[in-house]
N, C-alpha and C positions, 0 to 999 in steps of 0.2 A: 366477624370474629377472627381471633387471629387462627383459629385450628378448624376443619373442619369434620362434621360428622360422617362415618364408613361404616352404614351399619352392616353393609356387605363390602366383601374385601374386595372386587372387583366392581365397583362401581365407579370408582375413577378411573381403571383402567379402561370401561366402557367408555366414561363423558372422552377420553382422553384420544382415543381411537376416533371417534363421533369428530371431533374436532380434529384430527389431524388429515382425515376425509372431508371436511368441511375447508381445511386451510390449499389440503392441495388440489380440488376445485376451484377455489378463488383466485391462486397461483395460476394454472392453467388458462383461466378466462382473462385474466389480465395481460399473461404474456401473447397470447395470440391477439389480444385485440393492438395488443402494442405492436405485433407484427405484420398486423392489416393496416393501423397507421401509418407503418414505416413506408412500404409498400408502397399505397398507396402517396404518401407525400413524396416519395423520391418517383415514381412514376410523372407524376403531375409534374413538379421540377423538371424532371429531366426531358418532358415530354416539349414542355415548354421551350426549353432550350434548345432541344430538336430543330422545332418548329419556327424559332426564331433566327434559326443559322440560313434556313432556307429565304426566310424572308427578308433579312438586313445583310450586309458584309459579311460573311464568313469568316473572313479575317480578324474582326476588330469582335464579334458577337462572342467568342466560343472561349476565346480569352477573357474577354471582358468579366463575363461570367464564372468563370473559373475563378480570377482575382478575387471577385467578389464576395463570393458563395465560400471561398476557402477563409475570407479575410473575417465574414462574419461568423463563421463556425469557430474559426479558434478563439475569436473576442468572448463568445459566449463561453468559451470551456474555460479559458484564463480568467475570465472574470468569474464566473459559478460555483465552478467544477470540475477543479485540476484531474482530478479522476478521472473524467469522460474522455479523455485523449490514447489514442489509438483504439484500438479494438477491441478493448476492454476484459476480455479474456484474462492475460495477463492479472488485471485487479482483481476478477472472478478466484484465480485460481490463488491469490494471497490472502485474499478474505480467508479462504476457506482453508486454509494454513492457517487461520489464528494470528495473521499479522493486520495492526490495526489499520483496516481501509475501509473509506467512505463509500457504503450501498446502501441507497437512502431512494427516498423518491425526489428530490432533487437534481442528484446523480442520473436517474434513471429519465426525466423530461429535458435536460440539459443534454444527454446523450441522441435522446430521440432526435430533437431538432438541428444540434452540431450534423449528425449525418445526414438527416434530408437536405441541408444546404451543402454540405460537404459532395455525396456523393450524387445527387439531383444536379451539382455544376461539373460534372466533368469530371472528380475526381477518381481515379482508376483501383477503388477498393468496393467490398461488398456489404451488406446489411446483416445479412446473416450474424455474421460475429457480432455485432454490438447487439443484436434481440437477445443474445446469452444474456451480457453484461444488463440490458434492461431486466430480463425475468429476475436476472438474482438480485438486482436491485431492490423493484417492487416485491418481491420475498421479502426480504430483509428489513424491506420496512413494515410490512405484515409483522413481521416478529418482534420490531419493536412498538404497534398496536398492540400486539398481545405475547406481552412477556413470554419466554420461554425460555430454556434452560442452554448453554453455549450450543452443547453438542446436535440438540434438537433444532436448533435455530442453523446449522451450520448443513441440516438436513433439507431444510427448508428452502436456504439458497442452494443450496446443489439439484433440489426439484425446481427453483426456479429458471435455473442455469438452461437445467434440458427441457422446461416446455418451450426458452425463450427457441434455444438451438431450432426443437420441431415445429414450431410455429414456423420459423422461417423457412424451413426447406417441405413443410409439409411432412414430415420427416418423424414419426415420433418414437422410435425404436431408436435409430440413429441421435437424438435425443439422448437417451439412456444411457446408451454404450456409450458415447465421449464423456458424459461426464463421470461414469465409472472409471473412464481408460485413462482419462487427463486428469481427473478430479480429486476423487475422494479414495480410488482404489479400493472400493468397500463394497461388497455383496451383500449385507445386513438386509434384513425385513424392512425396515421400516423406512431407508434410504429406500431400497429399490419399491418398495409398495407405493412411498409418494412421491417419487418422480418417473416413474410409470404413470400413473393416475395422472399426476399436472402435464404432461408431456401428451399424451393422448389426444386430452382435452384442448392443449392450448394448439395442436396440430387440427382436432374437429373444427374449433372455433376460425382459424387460420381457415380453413379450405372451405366452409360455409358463407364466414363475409366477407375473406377477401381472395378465392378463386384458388386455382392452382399456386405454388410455389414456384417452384425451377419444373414446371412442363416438360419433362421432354417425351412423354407416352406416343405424342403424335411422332415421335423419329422414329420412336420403336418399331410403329405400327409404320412407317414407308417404307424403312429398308430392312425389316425383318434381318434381326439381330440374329446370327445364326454364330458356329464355330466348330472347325476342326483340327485333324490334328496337325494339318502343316500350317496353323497358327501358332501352336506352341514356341517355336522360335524366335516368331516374331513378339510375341506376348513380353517372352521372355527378353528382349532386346528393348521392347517399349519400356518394361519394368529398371532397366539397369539405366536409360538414358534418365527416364523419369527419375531415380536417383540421384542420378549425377546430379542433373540441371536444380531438382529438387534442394539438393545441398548447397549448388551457388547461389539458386534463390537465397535460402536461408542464411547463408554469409552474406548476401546482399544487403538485405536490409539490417544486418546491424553496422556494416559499410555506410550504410547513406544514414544512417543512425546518428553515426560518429561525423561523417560530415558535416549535419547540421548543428550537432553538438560544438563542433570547432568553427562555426562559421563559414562564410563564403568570401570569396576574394582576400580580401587582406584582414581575416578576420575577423569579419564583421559581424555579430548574432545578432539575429535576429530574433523578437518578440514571435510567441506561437501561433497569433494572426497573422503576422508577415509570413512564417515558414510554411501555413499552408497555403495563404493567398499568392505565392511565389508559386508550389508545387502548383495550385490550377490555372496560376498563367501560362506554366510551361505544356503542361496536359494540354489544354484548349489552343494554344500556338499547334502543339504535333498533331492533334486528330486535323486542324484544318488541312493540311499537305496531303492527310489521307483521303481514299477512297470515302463519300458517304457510308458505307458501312459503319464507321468506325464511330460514327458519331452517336447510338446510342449503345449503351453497351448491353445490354439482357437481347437486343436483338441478334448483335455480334456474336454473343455464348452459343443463342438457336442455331444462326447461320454456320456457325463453325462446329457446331455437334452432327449435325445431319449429314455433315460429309461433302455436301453440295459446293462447296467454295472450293477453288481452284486452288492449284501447290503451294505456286508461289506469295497469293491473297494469307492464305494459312501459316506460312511462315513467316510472312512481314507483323500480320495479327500476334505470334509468339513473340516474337524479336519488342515489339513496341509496347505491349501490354506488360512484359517484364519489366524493363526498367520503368515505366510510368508508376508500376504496383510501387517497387523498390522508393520512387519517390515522392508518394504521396504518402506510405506509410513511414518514409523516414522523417517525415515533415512533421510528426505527431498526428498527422489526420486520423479525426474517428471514425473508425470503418474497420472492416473483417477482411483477412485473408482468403475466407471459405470459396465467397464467389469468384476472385483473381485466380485461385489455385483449380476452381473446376474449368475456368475458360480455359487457362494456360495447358492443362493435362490435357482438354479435348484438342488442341492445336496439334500440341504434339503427338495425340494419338492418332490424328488426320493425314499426320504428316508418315509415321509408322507407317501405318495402314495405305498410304500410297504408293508408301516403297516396296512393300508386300507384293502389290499388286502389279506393279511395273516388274518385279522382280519373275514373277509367274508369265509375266506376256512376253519378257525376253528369252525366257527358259523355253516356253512355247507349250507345255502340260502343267495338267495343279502340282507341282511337285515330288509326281507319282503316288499320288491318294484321290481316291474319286471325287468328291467334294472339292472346290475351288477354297481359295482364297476369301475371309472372309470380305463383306463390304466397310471401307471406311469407317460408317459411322460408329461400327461395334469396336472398332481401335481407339475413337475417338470416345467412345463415354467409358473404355477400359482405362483409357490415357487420364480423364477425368478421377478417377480412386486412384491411380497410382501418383499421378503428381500431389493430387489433397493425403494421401497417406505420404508420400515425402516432406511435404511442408509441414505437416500440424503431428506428424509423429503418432497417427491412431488407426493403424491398418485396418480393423475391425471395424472402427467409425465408417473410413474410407468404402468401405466393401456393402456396408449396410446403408447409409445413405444416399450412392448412387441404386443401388437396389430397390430403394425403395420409391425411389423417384421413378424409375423405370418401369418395377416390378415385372421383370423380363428375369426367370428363373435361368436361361443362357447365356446370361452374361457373370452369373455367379463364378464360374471358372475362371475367366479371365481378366476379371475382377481380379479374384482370390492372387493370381500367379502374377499379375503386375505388382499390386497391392502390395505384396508381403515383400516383392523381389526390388520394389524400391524404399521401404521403411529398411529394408538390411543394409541396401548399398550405403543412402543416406545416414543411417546411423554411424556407417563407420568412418562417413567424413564429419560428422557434427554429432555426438551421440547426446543424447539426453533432448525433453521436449523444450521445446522451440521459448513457448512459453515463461518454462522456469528462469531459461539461459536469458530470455529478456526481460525478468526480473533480476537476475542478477547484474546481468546491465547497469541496473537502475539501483543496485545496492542494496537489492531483498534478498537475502541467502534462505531457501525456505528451511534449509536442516538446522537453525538454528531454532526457527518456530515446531518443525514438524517434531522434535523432541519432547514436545509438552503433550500433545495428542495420541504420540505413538508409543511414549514410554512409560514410566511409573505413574503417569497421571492418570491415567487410564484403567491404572491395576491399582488404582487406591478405591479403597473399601469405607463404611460409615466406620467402622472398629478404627481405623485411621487415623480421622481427623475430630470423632465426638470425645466433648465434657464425660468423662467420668464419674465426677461430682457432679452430682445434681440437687438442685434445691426443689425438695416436695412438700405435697400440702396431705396431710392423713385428711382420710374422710370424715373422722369424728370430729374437724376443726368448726366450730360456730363463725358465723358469718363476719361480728366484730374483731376475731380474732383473723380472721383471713384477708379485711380491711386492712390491717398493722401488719398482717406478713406482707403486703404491697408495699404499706407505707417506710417499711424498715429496708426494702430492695427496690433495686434499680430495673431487676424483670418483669416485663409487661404482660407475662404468665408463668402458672406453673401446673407442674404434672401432679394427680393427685391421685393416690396410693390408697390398698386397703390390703393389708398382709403383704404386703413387698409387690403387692403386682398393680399393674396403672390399668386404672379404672376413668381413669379422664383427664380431663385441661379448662382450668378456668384463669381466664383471662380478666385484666381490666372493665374488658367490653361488657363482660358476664356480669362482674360486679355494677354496672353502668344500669346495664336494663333488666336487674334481676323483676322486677316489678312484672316483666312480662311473662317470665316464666314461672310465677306462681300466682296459685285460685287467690281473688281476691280474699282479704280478710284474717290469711292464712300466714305463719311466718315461714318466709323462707329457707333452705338449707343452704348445703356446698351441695350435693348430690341434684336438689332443683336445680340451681344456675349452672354448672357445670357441663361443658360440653361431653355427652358420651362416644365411645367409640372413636377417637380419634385417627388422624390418619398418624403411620408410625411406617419409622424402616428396621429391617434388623441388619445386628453388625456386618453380614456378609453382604450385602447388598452395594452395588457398584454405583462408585461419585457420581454416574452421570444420571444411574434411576435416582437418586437424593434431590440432585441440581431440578429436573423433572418435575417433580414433586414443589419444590420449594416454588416455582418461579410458575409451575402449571394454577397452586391455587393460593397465589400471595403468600405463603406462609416466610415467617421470619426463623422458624427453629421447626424441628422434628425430634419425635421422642425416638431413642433405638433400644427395641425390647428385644427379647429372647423368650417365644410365647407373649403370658402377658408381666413379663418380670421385665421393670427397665433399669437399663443397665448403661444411658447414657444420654446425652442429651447432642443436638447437634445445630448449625447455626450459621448464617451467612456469613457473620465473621468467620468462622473457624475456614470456610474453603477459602473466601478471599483469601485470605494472610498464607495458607498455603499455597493457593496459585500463585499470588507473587513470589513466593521460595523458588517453585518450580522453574518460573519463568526467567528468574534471575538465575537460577542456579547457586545459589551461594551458600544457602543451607538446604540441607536433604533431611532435617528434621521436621516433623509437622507437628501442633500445638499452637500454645498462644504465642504469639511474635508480634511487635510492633508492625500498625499496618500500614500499606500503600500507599500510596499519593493516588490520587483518583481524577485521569482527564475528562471534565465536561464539556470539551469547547475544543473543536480544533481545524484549522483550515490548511493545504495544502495546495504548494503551487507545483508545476511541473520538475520535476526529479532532473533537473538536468544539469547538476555541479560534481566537480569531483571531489568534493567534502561536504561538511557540513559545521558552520559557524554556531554556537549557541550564546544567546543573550539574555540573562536573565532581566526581566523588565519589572522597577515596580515605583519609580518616582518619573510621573509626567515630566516633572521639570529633566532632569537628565538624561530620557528616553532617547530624545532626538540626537544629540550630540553622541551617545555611547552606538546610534544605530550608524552616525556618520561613519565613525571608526571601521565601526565592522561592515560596513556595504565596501568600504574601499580596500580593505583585508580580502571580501567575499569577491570583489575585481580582479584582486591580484592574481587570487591564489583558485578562481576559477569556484567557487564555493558557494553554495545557499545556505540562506541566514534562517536560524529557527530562533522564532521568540517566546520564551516565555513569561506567562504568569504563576503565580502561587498564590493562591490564596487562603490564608490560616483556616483551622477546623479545629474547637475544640477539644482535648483530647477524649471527654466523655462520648463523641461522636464517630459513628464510623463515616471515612470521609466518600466513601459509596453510596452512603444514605444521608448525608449532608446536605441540607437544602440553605444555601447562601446563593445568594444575587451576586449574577457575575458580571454588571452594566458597564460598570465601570472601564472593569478590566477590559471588555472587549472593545471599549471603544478607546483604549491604548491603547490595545491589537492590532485595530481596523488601521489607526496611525504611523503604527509600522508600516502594516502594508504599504500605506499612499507613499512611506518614504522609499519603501521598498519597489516601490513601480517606476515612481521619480530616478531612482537611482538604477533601473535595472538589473537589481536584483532579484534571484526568485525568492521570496518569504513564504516559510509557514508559521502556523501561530499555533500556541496552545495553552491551555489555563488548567491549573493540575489542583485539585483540592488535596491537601496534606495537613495531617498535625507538626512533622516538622520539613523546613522549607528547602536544607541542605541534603537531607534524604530527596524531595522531591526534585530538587535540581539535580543528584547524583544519577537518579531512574530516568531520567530524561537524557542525559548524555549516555547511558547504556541502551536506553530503548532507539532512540535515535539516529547511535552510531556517530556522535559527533566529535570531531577533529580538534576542536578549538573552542572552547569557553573564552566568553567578555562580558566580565562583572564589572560593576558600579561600587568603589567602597569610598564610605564617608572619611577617610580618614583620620578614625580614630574608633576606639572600643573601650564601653567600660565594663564587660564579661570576665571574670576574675578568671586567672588562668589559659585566658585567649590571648591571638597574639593582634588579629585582624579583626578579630568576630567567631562565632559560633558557626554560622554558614560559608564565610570564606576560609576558614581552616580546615570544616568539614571538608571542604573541594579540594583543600590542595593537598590533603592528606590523601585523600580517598579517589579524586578523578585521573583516570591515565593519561586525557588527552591534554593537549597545552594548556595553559591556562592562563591568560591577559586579563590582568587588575587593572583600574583605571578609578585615579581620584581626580577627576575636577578640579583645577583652579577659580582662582575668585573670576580673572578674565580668563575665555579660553578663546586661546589663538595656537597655532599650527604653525610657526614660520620658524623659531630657533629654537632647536634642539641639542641636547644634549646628553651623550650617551656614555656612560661611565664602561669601561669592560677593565678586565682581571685576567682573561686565559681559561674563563672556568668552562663547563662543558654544554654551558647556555646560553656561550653568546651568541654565537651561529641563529639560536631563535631569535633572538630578538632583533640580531643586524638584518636577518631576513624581509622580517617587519616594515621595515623602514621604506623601502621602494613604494611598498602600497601608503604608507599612513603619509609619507608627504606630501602624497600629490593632495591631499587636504589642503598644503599652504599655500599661498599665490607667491611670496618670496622664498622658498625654506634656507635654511643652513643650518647645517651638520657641526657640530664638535664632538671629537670623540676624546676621554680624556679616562690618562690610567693612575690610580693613587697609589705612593710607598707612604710607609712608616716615617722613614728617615728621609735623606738625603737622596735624588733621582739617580745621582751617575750609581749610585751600589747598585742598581735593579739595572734588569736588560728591559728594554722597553722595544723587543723582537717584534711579538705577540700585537703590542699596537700598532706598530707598522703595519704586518702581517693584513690586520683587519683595516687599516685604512685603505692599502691596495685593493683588497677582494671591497669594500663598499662604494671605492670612489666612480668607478666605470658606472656602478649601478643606480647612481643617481646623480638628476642634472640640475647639479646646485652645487657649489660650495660646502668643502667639506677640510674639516681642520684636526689636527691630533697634537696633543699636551700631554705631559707631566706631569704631577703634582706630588707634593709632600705632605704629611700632615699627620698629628698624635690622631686625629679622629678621622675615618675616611666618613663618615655621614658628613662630620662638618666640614670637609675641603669640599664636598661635592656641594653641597648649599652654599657656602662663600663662592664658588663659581659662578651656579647658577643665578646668583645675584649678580654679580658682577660683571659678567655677560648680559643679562637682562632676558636668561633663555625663558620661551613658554611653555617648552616640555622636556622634563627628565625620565628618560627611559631606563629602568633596570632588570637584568637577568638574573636568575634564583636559581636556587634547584629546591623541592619538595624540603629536604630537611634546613636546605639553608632559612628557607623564611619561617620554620616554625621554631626556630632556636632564637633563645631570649635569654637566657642566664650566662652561658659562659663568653659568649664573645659577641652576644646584644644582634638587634635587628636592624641592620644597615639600611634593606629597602622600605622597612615601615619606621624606620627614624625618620628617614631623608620625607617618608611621602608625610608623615603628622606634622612637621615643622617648618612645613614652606606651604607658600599659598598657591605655586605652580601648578601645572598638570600634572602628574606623576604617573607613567605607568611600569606595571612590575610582568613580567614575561617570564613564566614558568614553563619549561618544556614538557613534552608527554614522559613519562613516567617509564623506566625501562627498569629492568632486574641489576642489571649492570652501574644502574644508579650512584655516584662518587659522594656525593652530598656536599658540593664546591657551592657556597652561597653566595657568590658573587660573580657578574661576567670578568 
């Protein structure tokens, strides 16, 4: 039925508790089992690999491996699971921003196995961080098993986040607190109640089958971790290096970042198989030159925590382990900072703590305090929380997860005075978490998403967003007569009243199997079939207990009473259409609005362009030829290419609850892609259900973030009142960014061009263009050509000069500049392009030049309706300052 019965008010709050204890059990046992496979397959891997350096060539085994293992990790993530690349953290903590990213169970086995070849061959990151990014994966897809509401589902990856965290370090407090400190910043009941509960568990499960974590109780227990006060010094010098070094780390890798982003040698990028199969040839080439220690790394952590390895062993291990980190995570490789940043702090707290101590044997007394000097090893798992609190930005993290690894209540001090004394210094050479700054990197600003979570959306009430008007059924109604209130409305229930107050809900469904609900023989009423006691909210009642509610037990609407008087109605349309206001920002009204476009489909390749191209995709035949354009635009100008589809949805439909087959469409998608791999671009795709398709192409360049639109227009429109069409005017009214039109010719060829300009304040777009769209042709040449009215010598023809000079250097072809006269500039430019024999005319707009048609006619949709050429029209992004010049 569409409503359910409450004959007690708390009885769904009960089933709901019941299951949310049931959910974060499930979470718990999955992430820890996922952290005994990690575990255990990067053990095995790297055991193997060990074991194989001893018995073949050292030389040729350790690289080879590393090639390998790095070449097959990033194939799997580029092909799968652009998500699963780095550390996944990062995506963790956007999901949970409410920016849309893929955490799935795809994600989540795609990730597992990237890093057991990844870090089983050599490559110098840890496990730890990617069991986060597995937990809140498998959460996430839990939540979409069993629907649930944003804000509850957003609870559910953040418990996944910390059992994946304490599964891997054994860890499950430390669990908690990172993802309160990194996460969600939220002390709520029901956050902290189930990712306490999943964390626990997935740390029980973690230490039952598959052992210890990061061990190190046995150092504890050898050198008796002790401390006094003439450590404080030193504590405090450990704490300001760990800092420093802590903050070039973190400039480091977004350094080797940008490196791989720009290429190596003379430019050359490489695909994200090559950049990590590169990082483990070079890994596997340096540990060979090293010491055997170095060749497995959890041994190297042990050896270098206990204090036992010599100065100098200890600081070539800091020195090599840096930049190796620096370059495997700049390569994209999937793996964690967590375990790079515990070895690196113990080196250097090894290294502290030597100095301490040499420093006490030249002085020749403890520094005048009874107690010595501590031993090493307690510098070294001090050194451990204050370098992981300088890289990840979680002092409290830092201080509670070596603590609990230990569980050595003297080291909480100097913990605590490293800890805090390097999150200070490091903040104030890089403030803000490491994290966010490496989303934004990547072009995720989270203060544009954390506005929807943190602000009025949050403080919106059912009185808010419910119907008013409500359509009711009185109880006195006979049963034929409540057939024809169905049959006269389009709702699939309604609320049913006795004196102004709601006494129930009968549904369709009601009407369906009323046979069941009465004694045979007997005629039925409204009162028999009618469900009683419904569930209901009232007006004061907060959007996320509604959302809860709705998505906890299928329901499609809620009544909102006051007692039992209703006084509104409320409904999955009504939050959607508000959440898009929200999210858009463009109205702060709430109510009926035309709704959404709605993505069911969407694939992502690695984020690593400095723009972003959009292509509206919807005729196979012209697909290929509009993505040519735009891969060698996405070449130039360093950019990935996002495809879209649209696929229409009735307007009686909401396009959220739309059930259309989308075969089709993806397997144009999938076609980009291949052209898109062909071409070495990065593609993503996505397919947007909308009632209309220039709204859903508009949400897409806003949600995006995209730079540059390339539309497909048939050249010609019969929409009364349009100038292009209904969707392409929609765009160039409405879209900020540039905007590249392109009509097809009958033959399409690339080789002469011809490019009309004026002086207006778009030619610059378009002459831009040109470098990337000719290398299309195998011969190209260029004509650039400017039209008068009258007679040439009255015009200064400056302007064309001007722009022959600034385009000739920049392209290597033949390039010519003319004159012309003529009553008609559309018609001179077509008597040329004929006359030349050009295959493409290119034209410059601004917004209002192409939408005017009355007083002085449409130059670029003249020129593109009446020739059978290529035609494309070049709109610039959109400024305040806008002149409205309609011709270059």
């Amino acid at each position: 039925m569409g409503y359910l019965t409450l004959p007690k008010r708390f009885r769904f709050l009960l089933a709901g508790s019941k299951l949310a204890i049931f959910e974060a059990c499930v979470i718990g046992v999955v992430s820890g089992l996922s952290a005994v496979v990690l575990k255990w397959g990067i053990g095995w891997v790297g055991g193997w690999r060990v074991q194989l350096s001893y018995q073949m060539p050292v030389w040729f085994i350790l690289p080879a491996i590393g090639l390998i293992g790095g070449v097959l990790s990033g194939w799997l993530i580029e092909r799968l699971a652009p998500e699963a690349a780095g550390s996944g953290i990062p995506q963790v903590k956007a999901a949970l921003a409410n920016v849309p990213m893929a955490l799935n169970l795809r994600v989540a086995a795609v990730k597992m196995i990237s890093v057991i070849l990844a870090v089983g061959s050599g490559l110098n990151l840890g496990r730890q961080g990617p069991t986060v990014q597995v937990g809140a994966a498998l959460a996430a897809q839990l939540s979409q098993w069993i629907p649930t509401s944003p804000e509850y589902r957003r609870q559910l990856i953040a418990a996944g986040a910390a059992a994946g965290l304490a599964a891997g370090f054994n860890a499950p407090i430390a669990g908690v607190l990172f993802v309160v400190e990194e996460f969600l910043q939220d002390f709520s009941g029901l956050t902290l109640g189930t990712a306490i509960l999943a964390s626990f568990i997935g740390a029980v499960v973690s230490r039952l089958v598959g052992g210890q974590g990061l061990n190190l109780n046995s150092i504890v227990t050898q050198s008796q971790v002790s401390f006094s006060l003439q450590d404080v010094p030193f504590f405090l010098i450990l704490g300001l290096l760990a800092g420093l070094l802590g903050g070039l780390f973190s400039q480091g890798i977004f350094a080797s970042l940008a490196m791989f982003r720009r290429g190596i040698g003379n430019g050359i990028r490489l695909s994200l198989p090559m950049k990590i199969g590169l990082a483990g040839l070079i890994s596997g080439a340096v540990v060979v030159i090293l010491p055997p220690e170095f060749r497995d790394n959890s041994g190297l952590q042990e050896f270098l925590s206990t204090g036992n390895a010599p100065w100098h062993l200890t600081l070539l291990a800091f020195v090599i382990k840096f930049f190796l980190t620096l370059l495997a995570y700049g390569a994209g490789t999937p793996g964690g900072l967590f375990a790079p940043a515990l070895l690196l702090g113990a080196a250097l707290g090894h290294l502290v703590g030597y100095g301490a101590q040499a420093l006490e044997t030249m002085v020749g007394i403890p520094l005048g305090f009874p107690a010595g000097i501590s031993d090493p090893s307690t510098y070294a798992l001090a050194g451990m929380g204050a370098f992981f609190s300088a890289v990840t930005r979680g002092p409290i993290t830092a201080i509670v997860i070596v603590f609990e690894i230990t569980t050595d209540f003297n080291l909480v001090l100097p913990l605590m005075i490293g800890s805090v004394i390097a999150y200070l210094i490091t903040d104030r050479i890089a403030s803000g978490s490491i994290y966010t700054r490496l989303l934004a990197w990547n072009g995720i600003h989270l203060d544009k998403y954390s506005s929807t979570p943190t602000g009025t959306w949050t403080e919106l009430k059912a009185a808010d967003l419910m119907q008013r008007r409500v359509e009711t059924l009185d109880l006195s109604l006979s049963l034929p007569e409540v057939v024809q209130a169905f049959s006269r409305s389009h709702h699939r229930g309604f609320p049913v009243v006795s004196n102004g107050k709601l006494i129930g809900i009968v549904t369709q469904s009601d009407l369906a199997d009323r046979s069941r609900h009465t004694p045979q023989g007997q005629p039925a009423s409204l009162a028999d079939i009618m469900t009683t006691q419904p569930v209901t909210v009232s007006p004061t009642d907060r959007l996320t207990h509604v959302l809860f509610l709705l998505n906890r037990y299928k329901l499609s609407r809620l009544p909102v009473t006051e007692g039992q008087k209703l006084v509104g109605i409320i409904t999955r349309a009504d939050i959607i259409r508000a959440e898009a206001d929200q999210v858009s920002g463009e109205n702060k009204t709430f109510g009926p609005q035309p709704e959404p476009s709605y993505v069911v489909y969407q694939t992502r390749s690695p984020a690593t362009g400095k723009g972003r191209l959009l292509v509206p995709l919807s005729n196979p035949h012209t697909a290929p030829l509009l993505l040519r354009l735009a891969a060698a635009i996405a070449h130039e100008r360093d950019y990935e290419v996002e495809c879209l589809q649209v696929v229409s949805v009735p307007r009686g439909t909401s396009p959220s609850e739309a059930n259309i087959r989308t075969t089709n469409s993806r397997k144009l998608l999938k076609r980009a892609e291949q052209i898109g791999r062909a071409s070495n671009v990065p593609i993503h795709t996505q397919i947007r259900l909308a009632h209309d398709s220039s709204q859903a192409i508009l949400e897409a360049i806003e949600d995006r973030h995209i730079n540059l639109i390339l539309m497909g227009w048939k050249g010609s429109t019969n929409s009364p009142g349009r100038v292009f069409g209904n969707i392409v005017d929609t765009v160039i009214r409405q879209a900020d960014c540039e905007v590249m039109m392109v009509k097809l010719g009958d033959i399409v060829q690339f080789d002469r061009w011809l490019i009309p300009v004026a002086g207006g304040p778009n030619a610059q777009q378009a002459i831009r263009l040109l470098p990337a769209l000719t290398s299309l042709a195998t011969k190209p040449d260029v004509q650039l050509c400017q039209v008068f009215d009258d007679t040439p010598s009255s015009h200064d023809t400056a302007y064309l000069k001007q722009i022959f000079n600034d385009i000739t250097p920049r392209l290597h072809c033949p390039v010519t500049a003319r004159s012309l006269c003529g009553r008609s500039i559309a018609d001179a430019i077509l008597d040329l392009a004929r006359y030349e024999r050009c295959d493409v005319i290119m034209l410059g707009a601004s917004r209002e030049g192409l939408l005017q048609q009355v007083i002085k006619g449409n130059i670029p949709e003249s020129v593109a309706r009446h020739t059978n050429r290529t035609v494309i029209i070049v709109r610039g992004a959109v400024t305040p300052q806008e002149e409205g010049v309609f011709m270059l």
